[in-house]
N, C-alpha and C positions, 0 to 999 in steps of 0.2 A: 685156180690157185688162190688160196686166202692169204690176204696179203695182214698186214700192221695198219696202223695212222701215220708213219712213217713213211711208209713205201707211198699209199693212197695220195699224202701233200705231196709226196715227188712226180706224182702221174698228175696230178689236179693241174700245178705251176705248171708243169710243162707240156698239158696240153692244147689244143688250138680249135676253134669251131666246131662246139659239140652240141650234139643230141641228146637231149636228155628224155627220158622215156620212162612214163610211170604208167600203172599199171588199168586194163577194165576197169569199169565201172568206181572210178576215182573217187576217193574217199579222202577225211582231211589227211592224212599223212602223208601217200603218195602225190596230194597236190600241195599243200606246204612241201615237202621235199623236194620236189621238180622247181618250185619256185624261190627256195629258199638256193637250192645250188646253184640256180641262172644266175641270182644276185650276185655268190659268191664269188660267181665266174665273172660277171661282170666288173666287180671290185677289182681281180687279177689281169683286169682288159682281154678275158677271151670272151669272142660273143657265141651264145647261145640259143637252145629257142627249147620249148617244153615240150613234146608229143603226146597223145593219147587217143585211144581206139576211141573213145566217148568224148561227149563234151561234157567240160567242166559243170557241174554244177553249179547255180545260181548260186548260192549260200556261200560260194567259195567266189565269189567278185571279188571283193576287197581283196584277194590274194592276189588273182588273174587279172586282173579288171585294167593295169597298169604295163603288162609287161609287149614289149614290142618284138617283133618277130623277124630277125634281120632275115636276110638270102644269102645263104653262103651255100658251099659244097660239104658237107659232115666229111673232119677229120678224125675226129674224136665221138662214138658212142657212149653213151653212161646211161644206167639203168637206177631208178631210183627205188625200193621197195617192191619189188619184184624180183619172189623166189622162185619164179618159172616163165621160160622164153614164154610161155606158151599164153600166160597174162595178158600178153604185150596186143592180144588180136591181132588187126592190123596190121600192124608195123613187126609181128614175128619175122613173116615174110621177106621183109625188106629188110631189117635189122638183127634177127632172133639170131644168128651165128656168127653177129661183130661186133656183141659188146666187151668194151675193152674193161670197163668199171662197175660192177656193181654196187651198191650201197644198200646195206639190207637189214633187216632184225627176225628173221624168219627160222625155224630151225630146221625147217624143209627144203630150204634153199638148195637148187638144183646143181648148184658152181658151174653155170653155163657163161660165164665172163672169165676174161682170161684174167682179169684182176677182181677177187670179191672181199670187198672192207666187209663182216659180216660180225654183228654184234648179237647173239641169240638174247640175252639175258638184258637187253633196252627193251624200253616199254614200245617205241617208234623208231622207224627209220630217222624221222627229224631227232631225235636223240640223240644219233650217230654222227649225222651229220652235222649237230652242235657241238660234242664232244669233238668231232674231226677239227670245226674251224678255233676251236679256243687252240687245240691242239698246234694249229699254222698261227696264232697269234694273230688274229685275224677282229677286227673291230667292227662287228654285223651292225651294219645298218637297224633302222627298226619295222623296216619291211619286214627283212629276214627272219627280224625274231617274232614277229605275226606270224611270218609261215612255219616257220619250226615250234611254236607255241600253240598255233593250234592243230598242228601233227601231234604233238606227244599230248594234247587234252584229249581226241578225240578218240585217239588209237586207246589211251588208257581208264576211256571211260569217265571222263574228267575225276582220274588218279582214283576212279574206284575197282578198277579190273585187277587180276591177279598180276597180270605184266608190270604192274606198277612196284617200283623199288625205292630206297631211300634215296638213290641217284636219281630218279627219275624228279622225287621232291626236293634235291638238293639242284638241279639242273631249271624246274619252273622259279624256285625262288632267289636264285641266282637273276634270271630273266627281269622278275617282277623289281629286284632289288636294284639293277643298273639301267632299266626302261621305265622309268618311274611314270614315263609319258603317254607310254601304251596302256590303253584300257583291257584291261588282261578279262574285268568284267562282264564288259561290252560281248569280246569275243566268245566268252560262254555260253551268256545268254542267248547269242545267237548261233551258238552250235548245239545248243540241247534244249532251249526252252521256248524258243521260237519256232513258230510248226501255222503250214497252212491250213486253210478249213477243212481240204480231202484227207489230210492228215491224222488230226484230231478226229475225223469221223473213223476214220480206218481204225485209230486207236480205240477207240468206244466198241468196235465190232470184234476185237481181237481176241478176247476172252472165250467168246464163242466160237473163235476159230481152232481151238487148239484142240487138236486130236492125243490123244493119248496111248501108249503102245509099252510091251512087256512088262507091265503090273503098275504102269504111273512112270518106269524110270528113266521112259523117251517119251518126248513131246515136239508134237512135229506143228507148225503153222504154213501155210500155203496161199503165199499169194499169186494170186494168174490177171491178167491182161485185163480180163473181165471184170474183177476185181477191182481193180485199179483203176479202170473207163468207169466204173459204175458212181465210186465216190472222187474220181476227178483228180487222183493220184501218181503223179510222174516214178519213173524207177526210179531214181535217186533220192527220192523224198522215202522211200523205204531204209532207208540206211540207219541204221541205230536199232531194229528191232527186237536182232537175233539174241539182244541179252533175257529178253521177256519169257523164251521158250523153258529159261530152267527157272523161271519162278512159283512155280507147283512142288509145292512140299516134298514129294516124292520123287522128282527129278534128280536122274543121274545126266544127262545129256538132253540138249536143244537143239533142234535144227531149224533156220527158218528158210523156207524156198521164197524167192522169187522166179515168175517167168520175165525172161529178154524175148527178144526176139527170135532168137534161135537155139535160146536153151532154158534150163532153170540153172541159178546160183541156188547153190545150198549152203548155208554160214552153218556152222555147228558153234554150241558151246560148251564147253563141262561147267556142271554144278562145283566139280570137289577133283575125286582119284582118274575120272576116265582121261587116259589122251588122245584126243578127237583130233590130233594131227596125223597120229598112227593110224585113226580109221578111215582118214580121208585121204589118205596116201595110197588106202587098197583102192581107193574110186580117181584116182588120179590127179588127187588133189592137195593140198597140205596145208601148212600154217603153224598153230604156235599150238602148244597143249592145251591148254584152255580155250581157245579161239582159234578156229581152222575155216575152210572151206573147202567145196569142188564145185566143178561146172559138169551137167549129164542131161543129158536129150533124148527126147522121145514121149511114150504118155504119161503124164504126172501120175496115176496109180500106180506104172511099173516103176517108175523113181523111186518112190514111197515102200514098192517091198524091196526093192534094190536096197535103200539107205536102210530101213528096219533091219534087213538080217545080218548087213553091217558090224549094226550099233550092237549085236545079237550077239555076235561073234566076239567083237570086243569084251563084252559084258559076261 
């Protein structure tokens, strides 16, 4: 059921020892959001604790780095940025068919919560959940607004992706204008321009990676294990790539794979007209028009005609 910001503060107040649960392969958004609601929750004296199939990311310390993990028995589940049980890994299992809350910006969203605050047209879940707490009148700490600041920079591409609206720049300079304290700089730099040595080398090889498919207007990049061992590259240090795939002149759509352990992620992106959440819905996967995903298993050449006649189809 899609609820209001009305309804959402009446479940937030009233509820008690929750779970908060963001999605794979953790990205700024879904971990500023998992950490920005713990605060919240903590402000309202309910205690909390953050879950995720993966570990945090390094680059996301300053976020996590502080947060304590109490022991309680979950009364309360909430999902944060997560438009499918099925994100959740791990914890589906345990969780996937008791979340009471979801908070989301997806327009895939699955409505698997019995309550979903769902805003399609925010740049970030942290978005939502900013607009949620001014909503409750509510006086965020400047934790909180480190993790909801750097969800809506990272998700919007630091405000250069198509997700990005004038709310979303009336929402950061609101931010920068009442946290005069927080280095909103700092945070940048270190979400986009700070990069390890396997990284920067992986960048330099990337160009020659890209394969090209149906006259130039799919461009697929692949990275595998071997890959990644070779120049000394962790999977999370791959996060930010998949915008690079539509930057060939003749790009209508980008894919970029990554392998896990037990599968490939494929981010898609559109250049412009294609919606790459519609193509990734036939693969089981979804997201936002311009930027989507799926997860698919098996040999990366059968992937690669899998997702080409996809993209083929759409096209």
């Amino acid at each position: 059921m899609y609820i209001g910001f009305s309804e959402a503060e009446t479940f937030i107040r009233n509820c008690k020892d929750a779970v908060i649960i963001t999605h794979r392969n953790p990205d700024g958004d879904c971990t500023g959001a998992g950490f920005a609601m713990k605060e919240i929750l903590k402000q309202l004296g309910i205690r909390s604790r953050v879950v995720c199939h993966d570990v945090f990311p390094k680059r996301y310390d300053f976020l996590t780095g502080d947060a304590e993990d109490e022991d309680f028995e979950p009364q309360t589940i909430i999902a944060v940025d997560v438009a499918d049980k099925k994100l959740m890994g791990k914890y589906e299992e345990i969780y996937g068919d008791k979340v009471q809350l979801c908070i989301d910006h997806h327009v895939s969203n699955r409505n698997y919560a019995e309550k979903t605050l769902l805003r399609a047209d925010a740049a970030a879940a942290c978005e939502v959940i900013y607009d949620l707490a001014k909503f409750m009148g509510l006086k965020l700490t400047k934790h909180c607004i480190e993790c909801l600041y750097t969800g809506i920079a990272t998700d919007s591409g630091c405000f250069r992706f198509a997700c990005t609206t004038p709310h979303t720049h009336e929402v950061a300079a609101e931010m920068m204008r009442e946290y005069s304290d927080i280095n909103f700089t700092k945070i940048n730099r270190n979400m986009f321009d700070v990069k390890s040595a396997g990284r920067i080398r992986l960048e330099s090889r990337l160009n020659d990676m890209i394969e090209t498919y149906i006259y130039g207007k799919l461009c697929i990049i692949a990275v595998t294990k071997d890959i990644m061992e070779e120049l000394g590259v962790s999977e999370d240090e791959l996060e930010g790539f998949a915008p690079l795939t539509i930057q060939y002149e003749n790009a209508e759509v980008g894919i970029f794979i990554r392998q896990r352990a037990d599968d490939y992620k494929c981010s898609f992106r559109s250049a412009d007209k294609v919606n790459v959440s519609e193509i990734c819905e036939t693969l089981g996967g979804g997201g936002h028009e311009k930027a989507a995903g799926c997860n698919l298993s098996g040999d990366l050449e059968d992937i690669k005609k899998q997702l080409i006649a996809a993209v083929c189809r759409a096209l």
